[in-house]
MARKE-684898 format. One line per 5 residues: for each residue x, y, z of C-alpha. Coordinates in pm, 1 decimal, padded with zeros to 6 digits, m for minus. Layout:
X:Y:Z | ...;
END
This chain:
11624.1:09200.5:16271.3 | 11270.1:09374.2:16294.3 | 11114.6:09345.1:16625.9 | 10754.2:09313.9:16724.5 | 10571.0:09490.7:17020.2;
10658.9:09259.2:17312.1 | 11054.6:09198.7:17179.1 | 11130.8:09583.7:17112.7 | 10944.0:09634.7:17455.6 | 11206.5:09321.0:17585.9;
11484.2:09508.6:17371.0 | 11424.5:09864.8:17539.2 | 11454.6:09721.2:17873.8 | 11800.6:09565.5:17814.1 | 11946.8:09879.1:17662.2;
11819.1:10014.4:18000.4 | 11966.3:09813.4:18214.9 | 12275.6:09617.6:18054.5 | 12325.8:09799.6:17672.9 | 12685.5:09951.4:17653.7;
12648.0:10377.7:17645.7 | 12861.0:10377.6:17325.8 | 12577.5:10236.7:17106.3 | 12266.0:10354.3:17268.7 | 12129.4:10731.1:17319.7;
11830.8:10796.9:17515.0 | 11651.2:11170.0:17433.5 | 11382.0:11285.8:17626.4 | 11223.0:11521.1:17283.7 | 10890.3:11567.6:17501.6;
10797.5:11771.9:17183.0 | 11031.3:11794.1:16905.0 | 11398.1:11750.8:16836.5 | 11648.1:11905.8:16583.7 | 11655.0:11693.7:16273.6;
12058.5:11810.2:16223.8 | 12113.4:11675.1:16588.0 | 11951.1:11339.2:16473.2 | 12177.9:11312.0:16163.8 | 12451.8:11381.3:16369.5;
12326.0:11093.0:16636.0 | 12294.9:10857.5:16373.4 | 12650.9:10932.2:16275.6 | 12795.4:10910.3:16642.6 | 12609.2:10575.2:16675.3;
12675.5:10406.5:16315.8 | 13050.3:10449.3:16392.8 | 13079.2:10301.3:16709.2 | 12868.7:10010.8:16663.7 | 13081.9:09927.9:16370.5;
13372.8:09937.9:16577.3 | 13210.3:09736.0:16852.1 | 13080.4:09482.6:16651.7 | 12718.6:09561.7:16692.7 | 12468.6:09469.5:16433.9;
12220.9:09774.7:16524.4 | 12288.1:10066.5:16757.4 | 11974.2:10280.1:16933.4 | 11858.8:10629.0:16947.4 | 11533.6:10675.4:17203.0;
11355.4:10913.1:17217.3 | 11072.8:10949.1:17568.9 | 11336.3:10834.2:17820.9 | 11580.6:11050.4:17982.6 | 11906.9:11030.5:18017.3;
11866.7:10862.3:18382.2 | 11631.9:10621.8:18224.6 | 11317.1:10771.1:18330.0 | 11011.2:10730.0:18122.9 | 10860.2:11050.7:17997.6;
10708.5:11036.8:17688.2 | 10753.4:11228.2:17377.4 | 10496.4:11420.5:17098.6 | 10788.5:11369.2:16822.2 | 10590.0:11360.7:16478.1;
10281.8:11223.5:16674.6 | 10070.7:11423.6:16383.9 | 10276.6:11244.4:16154.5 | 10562.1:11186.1:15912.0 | 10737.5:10973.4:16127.0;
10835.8:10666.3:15868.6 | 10925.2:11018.4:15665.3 | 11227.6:11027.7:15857.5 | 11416.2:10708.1:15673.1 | 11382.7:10897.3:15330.2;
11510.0:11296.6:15451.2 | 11770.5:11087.7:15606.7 | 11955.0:10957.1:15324.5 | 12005.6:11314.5:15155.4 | 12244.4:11368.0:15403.9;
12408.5:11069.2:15477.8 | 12714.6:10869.0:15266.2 | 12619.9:10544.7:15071.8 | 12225.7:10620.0:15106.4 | 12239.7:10504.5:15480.4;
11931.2:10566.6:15728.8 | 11735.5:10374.6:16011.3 | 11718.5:10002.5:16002.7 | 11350.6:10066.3:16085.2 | 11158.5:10356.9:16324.3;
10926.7:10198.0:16625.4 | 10650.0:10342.2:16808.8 | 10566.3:10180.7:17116.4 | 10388.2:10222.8:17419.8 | 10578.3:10165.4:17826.2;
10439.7:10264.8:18143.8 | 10195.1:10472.9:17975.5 | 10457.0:10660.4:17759.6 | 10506.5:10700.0:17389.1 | 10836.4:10589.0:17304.5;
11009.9:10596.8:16971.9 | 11307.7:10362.4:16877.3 | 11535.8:10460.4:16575.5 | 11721.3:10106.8:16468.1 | 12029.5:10224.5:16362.2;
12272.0:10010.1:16154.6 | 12610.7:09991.4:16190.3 | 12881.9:10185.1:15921.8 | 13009.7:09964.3:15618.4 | 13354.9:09790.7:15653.7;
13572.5:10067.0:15546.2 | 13392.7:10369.7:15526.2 | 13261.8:10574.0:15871.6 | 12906.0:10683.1:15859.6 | 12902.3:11066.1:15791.7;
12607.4:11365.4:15864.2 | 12613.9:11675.2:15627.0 | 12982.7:11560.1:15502.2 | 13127.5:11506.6:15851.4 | 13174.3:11177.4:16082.2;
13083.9:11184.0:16383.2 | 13142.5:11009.5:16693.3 | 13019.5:10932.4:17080.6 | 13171.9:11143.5:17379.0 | 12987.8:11092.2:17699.5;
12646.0:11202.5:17651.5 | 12698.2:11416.4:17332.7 | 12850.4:11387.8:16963.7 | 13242.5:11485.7:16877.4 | 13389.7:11480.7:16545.5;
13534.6:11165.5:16509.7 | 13871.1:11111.7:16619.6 | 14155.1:10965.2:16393.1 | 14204.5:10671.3:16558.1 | 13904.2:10560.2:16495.7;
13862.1:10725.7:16155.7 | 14185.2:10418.7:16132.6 | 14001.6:10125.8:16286.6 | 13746.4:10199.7:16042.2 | 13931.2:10241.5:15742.9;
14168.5:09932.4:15842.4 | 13868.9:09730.6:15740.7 | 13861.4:09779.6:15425.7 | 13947.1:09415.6:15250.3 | 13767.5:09283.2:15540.2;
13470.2:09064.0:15463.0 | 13187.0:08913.8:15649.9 | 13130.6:08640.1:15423.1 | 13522.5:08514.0:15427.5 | 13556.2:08549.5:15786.8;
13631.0:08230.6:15948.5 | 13355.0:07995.1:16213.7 | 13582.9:07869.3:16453.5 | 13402.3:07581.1:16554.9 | 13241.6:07480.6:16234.5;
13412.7:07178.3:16107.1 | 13384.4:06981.8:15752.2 | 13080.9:06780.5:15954.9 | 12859.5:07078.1:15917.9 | 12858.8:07085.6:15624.2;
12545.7:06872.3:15377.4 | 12748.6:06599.7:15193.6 | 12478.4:06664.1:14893.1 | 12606.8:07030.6:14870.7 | 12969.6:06938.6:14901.5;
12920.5:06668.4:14630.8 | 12747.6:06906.8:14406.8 | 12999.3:07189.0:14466.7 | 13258.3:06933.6:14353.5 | 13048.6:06869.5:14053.3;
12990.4:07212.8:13963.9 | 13403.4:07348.6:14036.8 | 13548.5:07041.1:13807.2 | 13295.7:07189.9:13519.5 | 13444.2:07522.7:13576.5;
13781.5:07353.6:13473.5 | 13605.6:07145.2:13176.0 | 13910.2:07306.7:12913.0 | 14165.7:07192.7:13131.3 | 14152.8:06799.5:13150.4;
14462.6:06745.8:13351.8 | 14329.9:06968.7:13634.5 | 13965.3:06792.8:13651.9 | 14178.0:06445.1:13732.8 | 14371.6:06588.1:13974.0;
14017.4:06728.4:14149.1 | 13906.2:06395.3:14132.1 | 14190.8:06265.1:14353.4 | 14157.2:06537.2:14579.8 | 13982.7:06527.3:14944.1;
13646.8:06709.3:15023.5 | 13809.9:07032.8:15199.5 | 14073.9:07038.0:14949.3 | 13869.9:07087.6:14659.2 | 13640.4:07365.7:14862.2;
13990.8:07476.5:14937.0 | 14102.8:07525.4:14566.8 | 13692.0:07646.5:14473.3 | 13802.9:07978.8:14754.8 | 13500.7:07791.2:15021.6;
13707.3:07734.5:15276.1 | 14059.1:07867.2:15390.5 | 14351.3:07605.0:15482.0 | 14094.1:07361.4:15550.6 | 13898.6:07626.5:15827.0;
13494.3:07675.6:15742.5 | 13403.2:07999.8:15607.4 | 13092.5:08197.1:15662.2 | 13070.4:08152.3:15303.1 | 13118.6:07784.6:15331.4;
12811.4:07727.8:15558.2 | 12570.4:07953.9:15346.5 | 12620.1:07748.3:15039.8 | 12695.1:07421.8:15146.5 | 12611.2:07383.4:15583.5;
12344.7:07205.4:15680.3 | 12019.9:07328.3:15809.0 | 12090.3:07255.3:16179.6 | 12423.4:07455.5:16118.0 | 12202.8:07755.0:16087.4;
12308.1:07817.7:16511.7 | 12619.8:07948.6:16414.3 | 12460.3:08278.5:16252.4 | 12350.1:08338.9:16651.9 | 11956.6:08308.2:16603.2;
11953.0:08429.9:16229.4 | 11888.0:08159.2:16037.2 | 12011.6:08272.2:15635.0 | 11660.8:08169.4:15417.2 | 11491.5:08191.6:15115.8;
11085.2:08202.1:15139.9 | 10898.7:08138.9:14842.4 | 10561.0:08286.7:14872.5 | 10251.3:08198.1:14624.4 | 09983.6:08494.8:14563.3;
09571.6:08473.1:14481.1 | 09463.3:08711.1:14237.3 | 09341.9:08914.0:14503.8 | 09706.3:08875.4:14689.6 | 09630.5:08685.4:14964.4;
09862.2:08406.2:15022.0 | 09793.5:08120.4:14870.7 | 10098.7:07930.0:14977.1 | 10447.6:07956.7:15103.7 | 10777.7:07774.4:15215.2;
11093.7:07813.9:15354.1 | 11406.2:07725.0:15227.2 | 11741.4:07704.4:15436.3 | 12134.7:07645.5:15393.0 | 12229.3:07465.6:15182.2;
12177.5:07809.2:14972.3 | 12374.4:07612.9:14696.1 | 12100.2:07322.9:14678.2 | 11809.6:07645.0:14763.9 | 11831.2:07772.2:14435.4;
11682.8:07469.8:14240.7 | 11411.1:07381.6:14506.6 | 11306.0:07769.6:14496.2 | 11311.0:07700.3:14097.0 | 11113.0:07405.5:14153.2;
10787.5:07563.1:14297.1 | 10782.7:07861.0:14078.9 | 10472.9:07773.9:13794.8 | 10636.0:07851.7:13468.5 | 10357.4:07836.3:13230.6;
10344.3:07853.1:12838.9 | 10238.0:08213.9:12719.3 | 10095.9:08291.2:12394.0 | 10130.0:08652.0:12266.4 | 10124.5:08800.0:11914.4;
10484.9:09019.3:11918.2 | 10482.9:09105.3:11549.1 | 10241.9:09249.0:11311.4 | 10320.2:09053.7:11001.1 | 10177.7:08746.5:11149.0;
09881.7:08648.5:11299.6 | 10060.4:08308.0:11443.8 | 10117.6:08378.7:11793.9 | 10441.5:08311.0:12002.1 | 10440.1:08042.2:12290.6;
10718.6:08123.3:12564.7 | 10752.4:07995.5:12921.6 | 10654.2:08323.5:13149.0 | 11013.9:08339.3:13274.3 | 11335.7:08224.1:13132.6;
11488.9:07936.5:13384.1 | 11857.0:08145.1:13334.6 | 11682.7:08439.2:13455.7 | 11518.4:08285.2:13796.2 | 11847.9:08202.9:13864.9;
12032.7:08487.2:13809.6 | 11801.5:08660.9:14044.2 | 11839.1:08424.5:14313.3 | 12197.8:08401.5:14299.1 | 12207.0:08742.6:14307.7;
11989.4:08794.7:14605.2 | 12209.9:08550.4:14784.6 | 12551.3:08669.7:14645.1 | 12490.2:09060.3:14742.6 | 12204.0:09050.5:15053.4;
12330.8:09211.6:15373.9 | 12337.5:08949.2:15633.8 | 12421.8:09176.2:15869.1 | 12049.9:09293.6:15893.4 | 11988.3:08963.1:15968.1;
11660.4:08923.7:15693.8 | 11571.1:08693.9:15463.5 | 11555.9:08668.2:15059.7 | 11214.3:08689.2:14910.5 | 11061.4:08536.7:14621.4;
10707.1:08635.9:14531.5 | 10498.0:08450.0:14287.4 | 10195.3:08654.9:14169.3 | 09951.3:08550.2:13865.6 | 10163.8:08793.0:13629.1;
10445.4:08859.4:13792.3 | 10767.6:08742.7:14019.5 | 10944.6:08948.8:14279.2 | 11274.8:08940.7:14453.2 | 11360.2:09101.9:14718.9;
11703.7:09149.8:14935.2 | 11851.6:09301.3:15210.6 | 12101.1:09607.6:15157.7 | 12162.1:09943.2:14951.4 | 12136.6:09874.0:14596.3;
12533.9:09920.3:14527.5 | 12539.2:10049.3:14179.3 | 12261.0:10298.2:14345.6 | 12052.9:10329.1:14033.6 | 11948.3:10111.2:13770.6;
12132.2:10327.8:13474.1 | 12473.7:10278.0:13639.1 | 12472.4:09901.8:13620.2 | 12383.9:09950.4:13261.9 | 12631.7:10105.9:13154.5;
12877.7:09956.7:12933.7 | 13215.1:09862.3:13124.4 | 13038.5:09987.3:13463.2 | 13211.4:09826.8:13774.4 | 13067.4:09864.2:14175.4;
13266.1:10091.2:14368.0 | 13285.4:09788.6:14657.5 | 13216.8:09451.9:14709.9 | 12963.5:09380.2:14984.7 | 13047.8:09019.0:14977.9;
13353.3:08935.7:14801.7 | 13508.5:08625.3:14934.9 | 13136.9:08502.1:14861.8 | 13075.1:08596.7:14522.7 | 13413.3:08456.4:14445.9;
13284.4:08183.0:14581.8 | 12990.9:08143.4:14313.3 | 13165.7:08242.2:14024.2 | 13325.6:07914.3:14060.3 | 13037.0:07736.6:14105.0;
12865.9:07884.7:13804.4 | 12552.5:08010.9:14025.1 | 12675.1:08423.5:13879.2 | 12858.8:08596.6:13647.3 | 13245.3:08731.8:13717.8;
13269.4:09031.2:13490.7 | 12895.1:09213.4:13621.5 | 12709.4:09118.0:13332.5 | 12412.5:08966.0:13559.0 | 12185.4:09306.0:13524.3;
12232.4:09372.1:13222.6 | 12173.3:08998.1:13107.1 | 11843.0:08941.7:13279.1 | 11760.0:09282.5:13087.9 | 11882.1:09167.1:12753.2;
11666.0:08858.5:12819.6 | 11356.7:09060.9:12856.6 | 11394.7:09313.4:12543.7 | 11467.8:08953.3:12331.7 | 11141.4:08822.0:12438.7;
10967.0:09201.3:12333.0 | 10862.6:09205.9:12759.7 | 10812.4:09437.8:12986.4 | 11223.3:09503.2:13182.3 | 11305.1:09416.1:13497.8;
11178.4:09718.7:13711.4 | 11398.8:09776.2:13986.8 | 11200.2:09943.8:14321.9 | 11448.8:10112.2:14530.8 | 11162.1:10270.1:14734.2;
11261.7:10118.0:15084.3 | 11608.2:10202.9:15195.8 | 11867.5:09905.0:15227.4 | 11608.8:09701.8:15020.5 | 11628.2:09628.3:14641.2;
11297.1:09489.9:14499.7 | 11291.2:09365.4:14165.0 | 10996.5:09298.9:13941.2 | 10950.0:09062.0:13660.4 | 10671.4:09087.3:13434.5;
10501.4:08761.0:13255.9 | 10334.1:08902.9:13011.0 | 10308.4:09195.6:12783.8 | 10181.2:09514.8:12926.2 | 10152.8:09724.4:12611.9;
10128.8:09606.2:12271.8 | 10254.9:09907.9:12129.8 | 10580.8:09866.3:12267.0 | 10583.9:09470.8:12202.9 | 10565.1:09512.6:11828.0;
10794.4:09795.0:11814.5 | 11053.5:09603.9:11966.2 | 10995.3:09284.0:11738.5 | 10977.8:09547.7:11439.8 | 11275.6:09752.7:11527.8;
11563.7:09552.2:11649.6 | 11818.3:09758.0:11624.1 | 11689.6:10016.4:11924.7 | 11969.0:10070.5:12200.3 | 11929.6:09912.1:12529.7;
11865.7:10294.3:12692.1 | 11586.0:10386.1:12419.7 | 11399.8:10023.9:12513.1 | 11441.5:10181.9:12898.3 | 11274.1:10474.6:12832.8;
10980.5:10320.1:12634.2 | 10931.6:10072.1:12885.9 | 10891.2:10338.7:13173.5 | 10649.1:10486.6:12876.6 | 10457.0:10181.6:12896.8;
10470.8:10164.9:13302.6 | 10307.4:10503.2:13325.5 | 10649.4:10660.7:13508.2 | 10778.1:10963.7:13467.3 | 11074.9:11005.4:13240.3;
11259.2:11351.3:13239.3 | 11192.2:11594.8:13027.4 | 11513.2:11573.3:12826.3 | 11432.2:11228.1:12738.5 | 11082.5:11306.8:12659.5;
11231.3:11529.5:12366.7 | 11485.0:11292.6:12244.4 | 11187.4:11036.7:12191.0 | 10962.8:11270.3:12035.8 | 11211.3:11404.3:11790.6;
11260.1:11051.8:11671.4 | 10882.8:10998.2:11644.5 | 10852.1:10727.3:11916.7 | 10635.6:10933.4:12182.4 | 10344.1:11148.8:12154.0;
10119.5:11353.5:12406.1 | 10161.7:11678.2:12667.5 | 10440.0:11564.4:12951.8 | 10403.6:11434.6:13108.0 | 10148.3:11261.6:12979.6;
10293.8:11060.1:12651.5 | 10244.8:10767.5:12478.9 | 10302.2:10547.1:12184.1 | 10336.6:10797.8:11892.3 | 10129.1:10724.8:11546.7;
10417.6:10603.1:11367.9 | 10408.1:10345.5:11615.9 | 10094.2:10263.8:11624.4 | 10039.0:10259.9:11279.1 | 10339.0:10028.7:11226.0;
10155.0:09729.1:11498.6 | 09820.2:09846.4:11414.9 | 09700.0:09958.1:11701.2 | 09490.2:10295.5:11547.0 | 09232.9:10251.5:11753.2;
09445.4:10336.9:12064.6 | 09605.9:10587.2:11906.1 | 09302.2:10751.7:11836.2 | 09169.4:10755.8:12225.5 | 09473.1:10873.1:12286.9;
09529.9:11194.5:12093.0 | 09159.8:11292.6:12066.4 | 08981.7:11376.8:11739.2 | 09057.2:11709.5:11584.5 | 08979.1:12053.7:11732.3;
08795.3:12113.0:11366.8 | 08554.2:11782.0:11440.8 | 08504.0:11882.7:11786.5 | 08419.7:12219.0:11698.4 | 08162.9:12035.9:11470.5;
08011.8:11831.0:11721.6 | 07979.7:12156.5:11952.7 | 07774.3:12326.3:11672.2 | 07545.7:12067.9:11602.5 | 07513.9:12029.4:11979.9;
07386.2:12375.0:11980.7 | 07153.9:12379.8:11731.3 | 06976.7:12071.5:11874.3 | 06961.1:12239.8:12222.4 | 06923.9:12592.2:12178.5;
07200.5:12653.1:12465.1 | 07447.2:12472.8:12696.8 | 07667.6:12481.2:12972.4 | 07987.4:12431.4:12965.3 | 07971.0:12118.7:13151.8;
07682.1:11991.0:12949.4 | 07928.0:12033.2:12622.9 | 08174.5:11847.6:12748.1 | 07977.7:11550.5:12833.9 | 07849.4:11623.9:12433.1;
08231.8:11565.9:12379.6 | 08304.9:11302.3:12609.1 | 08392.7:11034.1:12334.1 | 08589.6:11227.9:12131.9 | 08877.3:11431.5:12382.7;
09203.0:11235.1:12444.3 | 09155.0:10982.7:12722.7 | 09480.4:11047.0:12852.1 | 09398.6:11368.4:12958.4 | 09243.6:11424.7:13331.2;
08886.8:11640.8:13418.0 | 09108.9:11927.1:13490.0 | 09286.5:11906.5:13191.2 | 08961.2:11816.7:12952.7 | 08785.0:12149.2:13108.3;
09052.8:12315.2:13008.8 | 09081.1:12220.1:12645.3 | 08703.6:12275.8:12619.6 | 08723.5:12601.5:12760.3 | 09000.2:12663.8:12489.1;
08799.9:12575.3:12218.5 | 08503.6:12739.0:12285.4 | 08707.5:13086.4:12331.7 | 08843.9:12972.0:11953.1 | 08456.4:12985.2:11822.5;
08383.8:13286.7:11999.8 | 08689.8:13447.4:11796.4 | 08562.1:13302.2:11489.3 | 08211.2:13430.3:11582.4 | 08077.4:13106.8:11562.8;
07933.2:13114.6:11955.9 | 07854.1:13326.6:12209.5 | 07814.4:13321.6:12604.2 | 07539.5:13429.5:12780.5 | 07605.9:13546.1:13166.1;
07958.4:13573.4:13284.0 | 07968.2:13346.7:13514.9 | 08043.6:13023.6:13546.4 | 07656.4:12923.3:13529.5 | 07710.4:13109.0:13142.3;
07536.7:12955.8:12885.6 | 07683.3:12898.8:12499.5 | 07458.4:12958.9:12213.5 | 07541.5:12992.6:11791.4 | 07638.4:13393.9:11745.3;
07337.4:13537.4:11606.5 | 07330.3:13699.4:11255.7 | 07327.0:14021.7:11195.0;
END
């Protein structure tokens, strides 16, 4: 949950006055405070909110320790939202603050760290070490509850049961279409879809792994409970919000989609505009393609995924943002594969399963795949149509943002992939983060160039003139690279025979059309300044004055 001014003000009280000491640390860091002594906090307070049952624990800094407000100067010059990136270099599985508040009480600056509890299974550790609560300081933490913590593991939010849910929580729609959707999962074995048919409500969610002996599941009332059910999440209600851009991204429109999650997907679906794109992706044609923007299998994919692996112990919502060229998903919770290039690799498989009992749970309703082929399908769906890939933003911690482009950014690597179909899934990677401007490693920057795909200084490359010249994009090419150092030497001598003399500055504006337009001013002075020291060695020019008001003239003969 993110809180707003007046309920983190509300919140702050209550840790005052009721919170348990366990999960709650006030500091009073009038000035500063050790940044090893936070790590080690956030350790302490992870742990024992996970084995409280907390969903957040609190660090405070500006009240003492007998709840007296003080204030605090902690990073008020800055660098305070810092803290959630320096964080996760020294904690296990990337973890760090829920979010960081600054907020004013009784005339004090106070600052809240939201701290989230450790993952089923695995304590929270600081440099390496896990750390507990003892009184008013850190310990190491003990081996009892290094045990309750570990006992977890196989434990599952999403498969635990709701005690007081019953089968008339659930939307009869969803349950019908659950049916539906399990009997086609059994469409080669014919015997088994007439026994389904015979079979009661719960015992076919019993057989799809919904329900347990007939009990409701969490999992059962994401996909299938009605909306009203939503009160037995305690205040978080689990959503999808669909949210329409202008071109200037202000909202244009938005809505809000609740459990069912199962019937969600298709209403989500339903308001996304899918229109037909025309693009050119080959250059032995001048017949353009017509595509929809987005494949319908890969909207879907997203969503279910968003739904199947969000953290609903932060208590957020899933995201969908439609933009004029562009969709975005976003979900709640570390990216488990932790970077893009695991999850496509060839056999990879996630170290854990956030929701298991869950994402059982789909597979047999067809909404994801079983064998973690989902990212590396939506990818393979991209490179077919010769678009931009999925680009993956794991920027904000326990947040994973994913981009989807509708239309080509670069024709140079559109027609290279319609040309050259038989380039590897991590070569297409690299040229699309070519084509996105991002910085590939220099490594990879040499394997490209030796195999003529890239061009340029690193590391700033682009399409190479093999390329280029294959799609017939010259033109580019040429803007790129720059004319020769032999022509621009030209254009420098005829400069200064026109004018008599020039500055440095006033030759490169003489140039300005023909240095590479990839290069910056910096970078542009430079070269000039390189080729002008050429001519002088050539006694072509000469400089008059040594300083930096010098002006170039033709070498005089004799």
């Amino acid at each position: 949950m993110i809180y707003t001014d007046v309920q983190l003000k509300e919140k702050i009280t209550c840790l005052i006055n009721e919170f348990e000491s366990e999960v709650v640390e006030f500091k009073e860091a009038k000035t500063n405070y050790s940044f090893n002594e936070i790590g080690k906090y956030f350790s302490a307070l992870s742990n024992e909110a996970n084995i409280r049952g907390f969903q957040e624990a609190w660090l405070v800094f500006g009240i003492t320790n007998d709840k007296k407000f003080t204030g605090t100067e902690f990073r008020k010059q800055g660098g305070l939202q810092n803290l959630k990136k320096e964080l996760v270099n020294g904690t296990n599985e990337r973890l760090t603050f829920l979010e960081i508040y600054e907020v004013y009480m009784h005339k004090c600056r106070i600052i809240a760290f939201q701290i989230p509890p450790a993952i089923r299974g695995i304590p929270t550790t600081w440099q390496g070490a896990a750390y507990a609560r003892e009184h008013e300081s850190v310990c190491p933490l003990p081996m009892n509850k290094v045990d309750l913590i570990r006992s977890q593991i196989g434990m599952d939010w999403s498969k635990e049961i709701v005690k007081e849910a019953s089968l008339n929580d659930l939307d009869p729609m969803a349950v019908q279409k659950a049916r539906e959707l399990f009997s086609k999962r059994q469409s080669d074995r014919r015997k088994s879809q007439e026994i389904l048919s015979q079979l009661s409500d719960i015992e076919v969610l019993n057989k799809a792994g919904i329900t347990i002996k007939g009990e409701i599941t969490r999992t059962a009332l994401l996909l299938l409970g009605k909306s009203e059910a939503s009160y037995f999440f305690d205040g978080f209600i689990p959503r999808i919000t669909w949210t329409l851009y202008n071109a200037d991204n202000s909202v244009k429109a938005y809505e809000h989609f609740d459990m069912p999650l199962l019937l969600a997907v298709d209403n989500v679906y339903s308001k996304i505009r899918n229109e037909k794109y025309r693009y050119i992706a080959g250059q032995q044609t001048l017949f353009p393609d017509e595509v929809n923007q987005y494949e319908p299998e890969l909207i879907k994919e997203l969503i279910n995924n968003c739904i199947a692996h969000q953290d609903y112990r932060m208590r957020g919502k899933i995201n969908v943002e439609e933009f004029e060229d562009r969709l975005v998903f976003m979900n709640e919770g570390a990216f488990i594969p932790e970077t893009i290039e695991a999850a496509l690799e060839p056999g990879y498989k996630p170290p854990y399963y956030r929701n298991m009992f869950l994402c059982n749970a789909m597979v047999n309703l067809y909404m994801i795949d079983s064998n973690s082929m989902g990212i590396p399908m939506i990818y393979q769906i991209q490179r077919d149509k010769c678009f931009p890939l999925p680009t993956y933003d794991l920027s904000v911690v326990n947040r994973v943002k994913v981009i989807i482009y509708g239309k080509i950014l670069d024709k140079n690597y559109t027609q290279l992939l319609r040309a050259d179909t038989d380039l590897n899934m991590g070569t297409v990677f690299l040229l699309d983060k070519v084509q996105k401007k991002e910085i590939i490693s220099k490594e990879n920057f040499r394997i490209l160039k030796r195999r003529g795909l890239v061009e340029g200084r690193y590391p700033n490359i682009f399409v190479s003139f093999k390329i280029a010249d294959l799609v017939g994009q010259r033109a580019v090419y040429v803007r790129n690279k720059g004319l020769d150092d032999d022509i621009c030497k030209q254009l420098i001598m005829k400069a200064l025979e026109t004018m008599g003399e020039a500055s440095k500055q006033e030759i490169m504006e003489v140039l300005e059309n023909a240095l590479p337009e990839i290069l910056n001013e910096d970078q542009k002075s430079k070269k000039v300044s390189n080729l002008l020291q050429s001519m002088k060695r050539e006694g072509l020019v000469e400089a008059e004055g040594k300083t930096r008001h010098a002006k170039w003239v033709l070498q005089r003969k004799g």
